[in-house]
C-alpha positions in Angstrom: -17.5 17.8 1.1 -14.9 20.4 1.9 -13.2 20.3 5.4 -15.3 23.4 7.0 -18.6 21.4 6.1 -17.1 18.2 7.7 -16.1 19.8 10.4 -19.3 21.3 11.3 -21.3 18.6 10.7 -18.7 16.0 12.8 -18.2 18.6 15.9 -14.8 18.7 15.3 -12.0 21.6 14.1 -10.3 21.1 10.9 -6.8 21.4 12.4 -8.4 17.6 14.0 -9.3 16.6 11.3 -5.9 17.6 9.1 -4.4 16.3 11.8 -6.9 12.9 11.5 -5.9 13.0 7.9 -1.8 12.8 8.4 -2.3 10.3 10.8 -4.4 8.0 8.4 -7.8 7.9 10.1 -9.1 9.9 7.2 -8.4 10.2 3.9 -9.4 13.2 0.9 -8.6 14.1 -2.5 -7.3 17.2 -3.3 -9.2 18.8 -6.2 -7.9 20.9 -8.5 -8.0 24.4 -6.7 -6.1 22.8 -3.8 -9.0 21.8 -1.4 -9.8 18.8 0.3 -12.5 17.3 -0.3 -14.0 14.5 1.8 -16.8 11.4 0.8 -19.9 11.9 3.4 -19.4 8.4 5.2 -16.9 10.5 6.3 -19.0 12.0 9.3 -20.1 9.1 11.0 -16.8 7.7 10.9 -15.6 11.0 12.8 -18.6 10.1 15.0 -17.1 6.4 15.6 -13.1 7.9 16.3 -14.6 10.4 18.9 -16.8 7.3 21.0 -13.8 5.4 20.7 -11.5 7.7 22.4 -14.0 7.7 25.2 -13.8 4.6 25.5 -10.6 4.4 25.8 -8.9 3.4 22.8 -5.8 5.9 21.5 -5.7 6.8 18.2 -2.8 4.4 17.3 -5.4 1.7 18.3 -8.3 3.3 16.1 -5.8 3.7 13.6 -4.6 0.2 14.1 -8.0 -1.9 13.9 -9.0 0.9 11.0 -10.5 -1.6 8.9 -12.5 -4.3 10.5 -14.1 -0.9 12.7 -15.0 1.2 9.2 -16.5 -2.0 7.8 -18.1 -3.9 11.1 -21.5 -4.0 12.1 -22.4 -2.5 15.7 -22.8 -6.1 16.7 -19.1 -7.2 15.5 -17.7 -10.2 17.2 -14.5 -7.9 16.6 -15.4 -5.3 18.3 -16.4 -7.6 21.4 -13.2 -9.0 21.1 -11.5 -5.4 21.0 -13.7 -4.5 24.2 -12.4 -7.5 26.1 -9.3 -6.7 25.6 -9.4 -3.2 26.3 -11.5 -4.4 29.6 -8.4 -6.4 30.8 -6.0 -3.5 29.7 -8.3 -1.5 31.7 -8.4 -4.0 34.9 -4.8 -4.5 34.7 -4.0 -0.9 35.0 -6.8 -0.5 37.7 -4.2 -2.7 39.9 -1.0 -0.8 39.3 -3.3 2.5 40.4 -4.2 0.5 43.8 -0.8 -0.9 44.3 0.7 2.5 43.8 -2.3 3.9 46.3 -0.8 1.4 49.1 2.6 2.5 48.3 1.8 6.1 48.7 -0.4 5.7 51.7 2.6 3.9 53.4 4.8 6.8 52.8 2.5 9.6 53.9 4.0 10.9 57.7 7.3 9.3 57.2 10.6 11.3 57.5 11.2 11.1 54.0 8.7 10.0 52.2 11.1 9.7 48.8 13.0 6.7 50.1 11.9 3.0 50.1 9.0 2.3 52.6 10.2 -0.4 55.9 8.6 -3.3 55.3 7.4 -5.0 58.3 8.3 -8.5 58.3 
């Protein structure tokens, strides 16, 4: 299928999906006149890249685990395993944002709230 149809049928623009297709997640031929055209498992892969980024995962991380998630069952004991770790990545991060919270809360009324907060010790 050409790039308009895919488009259409995957919600997304075709500058996304050229831009999919530089980056690797997707591949085409070129035929003859120039245009690229696209194998219809296709779509539901675009479909899998777009619920991944909302989960969380980047594109370098699609793009990274591009093979065992094209091929892997919904029920994967990869894709667990890719969800645990994005979980603790996830956690991990979740305590820098509440340590940097505290910090800023303990700066909020002082005289200059740029330099190092007094510990009280």
């Amino acid at each position: 299928m050409r790039i308009g149809e895919l488009a259409a049928q995957a919600g997304l623009s075709k500058d996304t999906i050229r831009f999919y297709e530089k980056i690797g997640l997707v591949t085409g031929r070129r035929l003859a006149n120039g245009y690229r055209d696209f194998p219809p498992e296709t779509v539901p892969w675009l479909h899998y890249v777009r619920t991944a980024q909302t989960l969380g995962f980047s594109l370098a991380e699609i793009g990274r685990h591009f093979e065992e998630l094209s091929d892997a069952p919904d029920s994967a004991e990869a894709l667990s395993a890719l969800f645990e770790e994005k979980i603790r990545v996830v956690d991990a991060r979740m305590a820098e944002l509440a340590a940097l919270r505290t910090e800023l809360e303990a700066r909020v009324g002082t005289g200059c709230p740029l330099r190092a907060a007094e510990r009280a010790g």
